[in-house]
DOMISE-113084 format. One line per 5 residues: their letters; for each residue z, y, x of N, C-alpha, C, CB. Coordinates in steps of 0.05 Angstrom, whole numbers, always signed. Glycine has a CB too. Example, Ala and Ser with C-alpha at 12.3 -4.5 7.8 and 13.67 -1.06 7.14 Angstrom:
! residues 2
AS = +156 -114 +264 +156 -90 +246 +156 -66 +264 +181 -89 +226; +142 -45 +257 +143 -21 +273 +157 +1 +258 +114 -12 +282
! end
This chain:
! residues 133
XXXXX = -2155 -2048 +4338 -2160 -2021 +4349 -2183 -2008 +4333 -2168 -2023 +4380; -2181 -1979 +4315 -2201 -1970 +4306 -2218 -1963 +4322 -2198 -1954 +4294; -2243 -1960 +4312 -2267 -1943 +4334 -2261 -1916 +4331 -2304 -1947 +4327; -2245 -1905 +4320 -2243 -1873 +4324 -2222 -1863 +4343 -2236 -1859 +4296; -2212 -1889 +4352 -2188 -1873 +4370 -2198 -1874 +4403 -2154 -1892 +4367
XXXXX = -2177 -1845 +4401 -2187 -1835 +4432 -2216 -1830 +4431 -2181 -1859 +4457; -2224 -1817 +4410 -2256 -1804 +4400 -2247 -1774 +4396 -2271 -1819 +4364; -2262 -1755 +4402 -2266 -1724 +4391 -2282 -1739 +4362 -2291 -1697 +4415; -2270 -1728 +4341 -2278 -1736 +4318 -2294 -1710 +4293 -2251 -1750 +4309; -2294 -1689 +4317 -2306 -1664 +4301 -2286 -1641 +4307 -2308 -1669 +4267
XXXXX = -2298 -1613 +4301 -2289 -1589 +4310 -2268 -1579 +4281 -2317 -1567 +4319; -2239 -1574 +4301 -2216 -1579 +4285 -2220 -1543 +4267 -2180 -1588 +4309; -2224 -1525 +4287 -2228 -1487 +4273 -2242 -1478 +4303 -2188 -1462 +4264; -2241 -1456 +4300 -2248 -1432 +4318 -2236 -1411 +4323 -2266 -1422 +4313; -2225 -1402 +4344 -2214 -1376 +4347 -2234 -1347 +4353 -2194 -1381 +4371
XXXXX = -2222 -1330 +4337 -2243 -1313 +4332 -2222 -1287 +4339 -2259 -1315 +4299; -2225 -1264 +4362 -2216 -1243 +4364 -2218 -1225 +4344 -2223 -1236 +4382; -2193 -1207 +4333 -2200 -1191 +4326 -2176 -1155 +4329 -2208 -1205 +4303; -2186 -1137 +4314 -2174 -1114 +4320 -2145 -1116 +4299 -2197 -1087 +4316; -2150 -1124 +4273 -2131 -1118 +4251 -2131 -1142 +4229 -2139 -1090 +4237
XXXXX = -2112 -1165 +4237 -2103 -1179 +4229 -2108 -1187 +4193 -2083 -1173 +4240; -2081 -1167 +4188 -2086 -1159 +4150 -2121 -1159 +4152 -2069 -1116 +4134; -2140 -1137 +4161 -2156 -1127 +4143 -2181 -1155 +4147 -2165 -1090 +4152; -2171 -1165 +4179 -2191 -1185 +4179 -2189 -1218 +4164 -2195 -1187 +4209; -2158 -1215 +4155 -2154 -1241 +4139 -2167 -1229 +4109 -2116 -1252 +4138
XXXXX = -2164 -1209 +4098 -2169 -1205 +4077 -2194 -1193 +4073 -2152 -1196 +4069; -2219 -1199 +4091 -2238 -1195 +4091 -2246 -1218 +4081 -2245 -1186 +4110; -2237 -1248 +4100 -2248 -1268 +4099 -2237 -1281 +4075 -2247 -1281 +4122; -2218 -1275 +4062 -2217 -1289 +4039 -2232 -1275 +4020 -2191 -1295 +4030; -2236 -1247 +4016 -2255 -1240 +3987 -2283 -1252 +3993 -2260 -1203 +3981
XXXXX = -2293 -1247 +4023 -2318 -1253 +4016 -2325 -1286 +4024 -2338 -1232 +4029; -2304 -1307 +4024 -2306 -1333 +4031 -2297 -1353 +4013 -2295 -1336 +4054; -2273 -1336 +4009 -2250 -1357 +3990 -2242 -1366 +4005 -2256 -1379 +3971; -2227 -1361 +4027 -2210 -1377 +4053 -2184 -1375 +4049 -2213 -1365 +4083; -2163 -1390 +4049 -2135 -1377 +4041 -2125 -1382 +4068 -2116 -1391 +4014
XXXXX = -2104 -1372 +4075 -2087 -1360 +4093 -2067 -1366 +4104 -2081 -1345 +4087; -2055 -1388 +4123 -2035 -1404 +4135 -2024 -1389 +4158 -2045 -1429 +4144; -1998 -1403 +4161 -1996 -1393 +4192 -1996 -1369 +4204 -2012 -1402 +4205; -1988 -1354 +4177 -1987 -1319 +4189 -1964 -1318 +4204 -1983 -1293 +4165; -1966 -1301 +4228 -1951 -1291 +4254 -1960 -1265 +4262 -1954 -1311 +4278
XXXXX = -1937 -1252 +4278 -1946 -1223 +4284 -1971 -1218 +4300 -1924 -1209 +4298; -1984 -1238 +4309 -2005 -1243 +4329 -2031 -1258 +4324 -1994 -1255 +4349; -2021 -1274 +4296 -2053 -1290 +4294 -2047 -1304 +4256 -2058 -1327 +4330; -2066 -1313 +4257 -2067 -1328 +4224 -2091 -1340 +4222 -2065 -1307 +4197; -2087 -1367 +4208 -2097 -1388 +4205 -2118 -1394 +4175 -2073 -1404 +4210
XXXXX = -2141 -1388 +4170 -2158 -1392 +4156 -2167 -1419 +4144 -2172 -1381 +4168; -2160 -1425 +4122 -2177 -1449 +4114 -2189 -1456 +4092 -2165 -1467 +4114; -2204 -1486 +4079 -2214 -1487 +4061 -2198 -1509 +4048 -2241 -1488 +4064; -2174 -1499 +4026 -2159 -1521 +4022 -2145 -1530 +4041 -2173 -1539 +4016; -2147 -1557 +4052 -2131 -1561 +4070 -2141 -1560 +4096 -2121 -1581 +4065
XXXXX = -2165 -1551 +4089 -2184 -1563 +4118 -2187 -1527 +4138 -2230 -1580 +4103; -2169 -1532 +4157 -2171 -1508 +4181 -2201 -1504 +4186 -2156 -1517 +4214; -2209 -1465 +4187 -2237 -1461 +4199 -2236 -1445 +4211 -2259 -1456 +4185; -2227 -1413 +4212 -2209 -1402 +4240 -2184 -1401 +4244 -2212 -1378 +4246; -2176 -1386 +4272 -2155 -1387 +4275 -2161 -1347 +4287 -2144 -1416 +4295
XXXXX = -2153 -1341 +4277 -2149 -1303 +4291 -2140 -1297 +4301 -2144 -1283 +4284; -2139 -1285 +4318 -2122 -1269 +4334 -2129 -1248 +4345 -2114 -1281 +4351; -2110 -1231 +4335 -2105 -1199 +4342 -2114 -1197 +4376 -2065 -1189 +4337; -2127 -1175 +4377 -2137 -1178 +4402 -2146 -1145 +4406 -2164 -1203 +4404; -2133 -1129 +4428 -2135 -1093 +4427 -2158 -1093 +4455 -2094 -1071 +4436
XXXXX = -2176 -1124 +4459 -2201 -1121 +4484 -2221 -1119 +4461 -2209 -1152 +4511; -2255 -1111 +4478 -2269 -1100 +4464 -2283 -1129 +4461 -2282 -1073 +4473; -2279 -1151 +4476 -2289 -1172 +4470 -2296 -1188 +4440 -2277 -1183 +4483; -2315 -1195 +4437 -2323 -1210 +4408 -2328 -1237 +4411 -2349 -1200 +4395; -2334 -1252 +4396 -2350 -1275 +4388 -2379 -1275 +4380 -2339 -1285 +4369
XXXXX = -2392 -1275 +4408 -2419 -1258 +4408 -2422 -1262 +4428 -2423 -1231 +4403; -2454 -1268 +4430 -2460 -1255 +4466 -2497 -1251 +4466 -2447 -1289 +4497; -2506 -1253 +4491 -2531 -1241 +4483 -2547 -1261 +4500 -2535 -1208 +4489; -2571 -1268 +4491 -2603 -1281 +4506 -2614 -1255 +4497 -2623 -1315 +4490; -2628 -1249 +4533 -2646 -1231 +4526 -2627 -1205 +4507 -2671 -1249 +4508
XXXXX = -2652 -1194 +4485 -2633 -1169 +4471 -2622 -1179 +4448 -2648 -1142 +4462; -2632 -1216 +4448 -2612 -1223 +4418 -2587 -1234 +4426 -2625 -1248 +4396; -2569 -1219 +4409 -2542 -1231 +4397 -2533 -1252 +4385 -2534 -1219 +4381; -2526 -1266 +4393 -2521 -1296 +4386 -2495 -1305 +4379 -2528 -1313 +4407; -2490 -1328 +4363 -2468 -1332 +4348 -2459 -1350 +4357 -2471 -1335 +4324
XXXXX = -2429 -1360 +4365 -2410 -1380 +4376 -2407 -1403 +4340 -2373 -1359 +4392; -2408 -1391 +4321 -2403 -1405 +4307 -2415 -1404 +4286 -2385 -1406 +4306; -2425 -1427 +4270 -2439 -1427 +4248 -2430 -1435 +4221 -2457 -1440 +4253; -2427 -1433 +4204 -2417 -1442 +4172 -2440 -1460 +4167 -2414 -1414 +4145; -2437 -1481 +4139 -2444 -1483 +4129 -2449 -1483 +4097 -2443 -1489 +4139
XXXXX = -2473 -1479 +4087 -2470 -1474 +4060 -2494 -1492 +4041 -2472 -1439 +4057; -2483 -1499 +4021 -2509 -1517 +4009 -2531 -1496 +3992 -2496 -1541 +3984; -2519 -1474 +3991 -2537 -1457 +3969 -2546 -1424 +3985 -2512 -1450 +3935; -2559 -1430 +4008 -2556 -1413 +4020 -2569 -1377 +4010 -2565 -1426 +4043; -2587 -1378 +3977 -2600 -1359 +3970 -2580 -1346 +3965 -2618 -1361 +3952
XXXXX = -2553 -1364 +3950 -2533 -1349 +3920 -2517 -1331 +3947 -2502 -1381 +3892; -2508 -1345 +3958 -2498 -1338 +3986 -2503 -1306 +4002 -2512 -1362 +4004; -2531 -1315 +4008 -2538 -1282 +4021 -2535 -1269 +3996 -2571 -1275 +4036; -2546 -1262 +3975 -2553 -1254 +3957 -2530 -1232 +3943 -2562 -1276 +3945; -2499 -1255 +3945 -2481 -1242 +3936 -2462 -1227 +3963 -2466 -1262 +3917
XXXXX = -2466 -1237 +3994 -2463 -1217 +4009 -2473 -1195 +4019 -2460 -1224 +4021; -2505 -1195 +4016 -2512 -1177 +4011 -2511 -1142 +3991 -2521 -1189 +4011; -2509 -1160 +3963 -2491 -1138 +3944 -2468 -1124 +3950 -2482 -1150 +3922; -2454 -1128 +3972 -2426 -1128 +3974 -2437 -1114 +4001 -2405 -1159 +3972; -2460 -1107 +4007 -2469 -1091 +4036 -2458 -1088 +4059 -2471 -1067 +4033
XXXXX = -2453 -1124 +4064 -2449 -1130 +4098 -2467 -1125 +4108 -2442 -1156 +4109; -2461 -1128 +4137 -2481 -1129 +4153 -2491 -1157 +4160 -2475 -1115 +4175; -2515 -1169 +4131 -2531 -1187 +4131 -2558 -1192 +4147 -2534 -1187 +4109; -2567 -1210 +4161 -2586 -1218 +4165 -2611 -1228 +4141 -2577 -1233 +4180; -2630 -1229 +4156 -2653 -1245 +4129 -2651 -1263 +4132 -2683 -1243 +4125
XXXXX = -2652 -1282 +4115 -2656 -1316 +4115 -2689 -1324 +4134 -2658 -1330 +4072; -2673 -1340 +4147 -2703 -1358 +4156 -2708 -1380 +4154 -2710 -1361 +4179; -2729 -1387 +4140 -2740 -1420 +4136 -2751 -1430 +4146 -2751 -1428 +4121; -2734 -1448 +4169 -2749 -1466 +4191 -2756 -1490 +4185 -2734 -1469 +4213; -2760 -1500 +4169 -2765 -1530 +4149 -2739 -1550 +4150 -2795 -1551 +4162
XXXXX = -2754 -1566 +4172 -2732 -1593 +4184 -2710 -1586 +4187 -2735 -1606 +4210; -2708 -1563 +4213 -2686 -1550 +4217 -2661 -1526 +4198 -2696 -1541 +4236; -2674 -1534 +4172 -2663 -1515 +4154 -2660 -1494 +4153 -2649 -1517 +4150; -2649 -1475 +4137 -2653 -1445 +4132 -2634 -1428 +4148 -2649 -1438 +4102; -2620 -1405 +4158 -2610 -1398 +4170 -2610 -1367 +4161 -2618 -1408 +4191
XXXXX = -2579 -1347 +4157 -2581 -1323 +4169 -2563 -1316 +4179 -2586 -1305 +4158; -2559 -1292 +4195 -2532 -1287 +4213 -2515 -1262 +4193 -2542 -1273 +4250; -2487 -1254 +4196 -2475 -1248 +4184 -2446 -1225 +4207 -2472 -1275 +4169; -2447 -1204 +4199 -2421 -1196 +4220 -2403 -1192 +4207 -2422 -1173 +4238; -2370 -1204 +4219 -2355 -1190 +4204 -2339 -1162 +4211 -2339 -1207 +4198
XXXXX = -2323 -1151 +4212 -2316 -1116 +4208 -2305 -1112 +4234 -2291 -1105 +4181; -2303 -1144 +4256 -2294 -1135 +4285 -2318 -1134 +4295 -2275 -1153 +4304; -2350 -1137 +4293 -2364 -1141 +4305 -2378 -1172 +4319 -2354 -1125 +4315; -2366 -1188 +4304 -2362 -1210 +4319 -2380 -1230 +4287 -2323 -1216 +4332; -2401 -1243 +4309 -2426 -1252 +4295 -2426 -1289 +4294 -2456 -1238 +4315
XXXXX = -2437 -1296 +4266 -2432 -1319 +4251 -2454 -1322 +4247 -2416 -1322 +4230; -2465 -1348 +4245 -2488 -1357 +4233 -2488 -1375 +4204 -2499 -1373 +4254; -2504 -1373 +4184 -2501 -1391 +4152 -2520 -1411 +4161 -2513 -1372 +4116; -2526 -1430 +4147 -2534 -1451 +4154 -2537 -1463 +4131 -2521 -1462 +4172; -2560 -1480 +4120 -2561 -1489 +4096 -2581 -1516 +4111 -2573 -1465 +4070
XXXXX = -2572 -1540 +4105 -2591 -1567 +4102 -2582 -1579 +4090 -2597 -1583 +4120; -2605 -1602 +4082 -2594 -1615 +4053 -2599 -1647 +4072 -2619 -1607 +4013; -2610 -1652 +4091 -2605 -1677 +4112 -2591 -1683 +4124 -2616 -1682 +4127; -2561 -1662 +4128 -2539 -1669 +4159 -2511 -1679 +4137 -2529 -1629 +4187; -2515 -1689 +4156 -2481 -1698 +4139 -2453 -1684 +4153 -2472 -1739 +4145
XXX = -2443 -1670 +4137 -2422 -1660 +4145 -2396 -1671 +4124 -2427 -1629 +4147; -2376 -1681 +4140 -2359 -1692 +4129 -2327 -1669 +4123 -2357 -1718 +4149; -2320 -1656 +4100 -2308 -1633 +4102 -2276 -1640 +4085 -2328 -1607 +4089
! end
């Protein structure tokens, strides 16, 4: 019997609402490099290679992936990235609506990121966690 069975073994994607399908798949591949599975008249499937990271879906409520503490806006989901300067640096140029990086030491660097539904992501850079991708 392996020790992984009948284990949650890690978070498979995320479903993320949005208004416009096309513009929001082809958002996330220029500025991610995500390619594009599983297109249907209702949703499409985002990944890295082979590895699933959202799942979309068309959605005409005003609801996001977002919510609020207090007056901050907070993120359901976080990326990770090993190079997190090159990162902001070149989304920034490209004049999203970027956050500033913060450098919390231990807890690594961090900025937040929206994409064109309104619906808020966090970057994430540590060089101590192991993420298996």
């Amino acid at each position: 019997m392996s020790n992984q069975e009948g284990k949650v073994l890690g978070i498979a994607y995320n479903v993320i609402p949005v208004a416009n399908l096309e513009k929001s798949g082809e958002w996330f591949v220029e500025h991610f490099g995500f390619n594009i599975r599983h297109k249907t008249e209702d949703s499409l499937s985002l990944f890295i290679g082979n590895r699933p990271i959202l799942h979309l879906l068309k959605s005409d409520h005003e609801s996001r992936a977002v919510f609020q503490i207090g007056e901050r806006k907070k993120w359901v989901t976080t990326f990770f990235t090993n190079d997190i300067e090159s990162l902001h640096t070149k989304l920034v140029s490209k004049q999203l609506k970027v956050g500033e990086i913060s450098y919390e030491g231990e807890n690594g660097n961090f900025f937040t990121l929206e994409d064109i539904d309104g619906n808020l992501y966090d970057i994430w850079e540590h060089h101590d966690c192991e993420l298996n991708f």
